[in-house]
N, C-alpha and C positions, 0 to 999 in steps of 0.2 A: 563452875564455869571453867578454871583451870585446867581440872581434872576431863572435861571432858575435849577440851582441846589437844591437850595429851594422847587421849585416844582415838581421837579423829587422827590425828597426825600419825600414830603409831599403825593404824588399821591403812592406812595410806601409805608408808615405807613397806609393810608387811606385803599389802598387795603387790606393790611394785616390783617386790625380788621375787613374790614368784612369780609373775611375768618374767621375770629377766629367767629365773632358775625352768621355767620352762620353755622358754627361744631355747636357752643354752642347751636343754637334753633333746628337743628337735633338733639343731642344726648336728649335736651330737651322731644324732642317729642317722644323719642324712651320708655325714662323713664316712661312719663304721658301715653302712650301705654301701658308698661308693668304694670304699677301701678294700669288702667284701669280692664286687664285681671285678677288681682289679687282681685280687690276687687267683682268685680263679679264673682269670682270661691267661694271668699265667703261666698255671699249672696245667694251660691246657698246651701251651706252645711250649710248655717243658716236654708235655707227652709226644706233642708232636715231632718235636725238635732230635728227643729222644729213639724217636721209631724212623725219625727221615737218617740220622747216623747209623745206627743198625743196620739199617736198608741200605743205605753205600758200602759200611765193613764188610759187611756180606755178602749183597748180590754183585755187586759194581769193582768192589776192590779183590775180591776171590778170584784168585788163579783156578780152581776147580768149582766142580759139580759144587749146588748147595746142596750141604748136608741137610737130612733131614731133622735133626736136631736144630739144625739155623732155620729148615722153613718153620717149626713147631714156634720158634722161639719170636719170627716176625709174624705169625699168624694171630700169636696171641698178643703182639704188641700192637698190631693193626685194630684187633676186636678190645684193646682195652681205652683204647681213644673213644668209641664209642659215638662214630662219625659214621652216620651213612654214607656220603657221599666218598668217603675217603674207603670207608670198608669197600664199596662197588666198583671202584677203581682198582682197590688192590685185586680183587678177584678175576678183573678183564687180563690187568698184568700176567697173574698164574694162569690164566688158560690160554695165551698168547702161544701160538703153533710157531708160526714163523718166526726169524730175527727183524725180518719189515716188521712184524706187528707187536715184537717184543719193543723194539725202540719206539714207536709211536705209542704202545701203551705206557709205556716207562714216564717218556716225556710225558704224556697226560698226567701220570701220580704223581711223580713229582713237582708239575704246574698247580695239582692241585693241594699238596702239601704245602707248597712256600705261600699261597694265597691264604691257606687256612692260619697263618701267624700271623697274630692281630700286632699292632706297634701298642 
């Protein structure tokens, strides 16, 4: 009789932790998920962030012609974001004839640059 209250008892703490030891590796996993999503919303406003400073040293703050070494160097920082929206914006930029349509496509990429950083 003892003996079997023992293990009644024992078979009843035993379940109860791993209830607990499986909540605890759920909300674990929900955390390392969420922590996941965060750093790569990031990594992506670093690339952004990244390619919107390029983009002013070079086009905005240049006293001269961009070289074509600097357009190489934003073309590939444009296509390594990996944004449509932001890719087809840069490309209205580069085929912009006029200075009207240089500065309103400007403004557009860069409206659409600062929108694209998440807080």
């Amino acid at each position: 009789m003892q003996k079997t209250k023992v293990l009644v008892i024992l078979v009843i703490v035993l379940f109860l932790s791993n209830i607990f030891f499986v909540w605890m590796l759920v909300s674990s996993k929900m955390s390392v998920r969420d922590l996941q999503t965060k750093v790569s919303s990031q990594k992506v406003n670093g690339d952004i962030l990244n390619f919107t400073q390029l983009f002013v040293n070079k086009v905005l703050n240049g006293s001269k012609d961009v070289s074509f070494d600097d357009r190489l160097q934003l073309e590939n920082a444009v296509r390594n974001l990996n944004d449509k929206q932001i890719f087809e914006s840069w490309q209205i930029f580069t085929k912009a004839t006029s200075s009207v349509e240089v500065q309103k496509d400007f403004y557009s990429l860069f409206q659409l640059l600062l929108k694209k950083i998440t807080p």
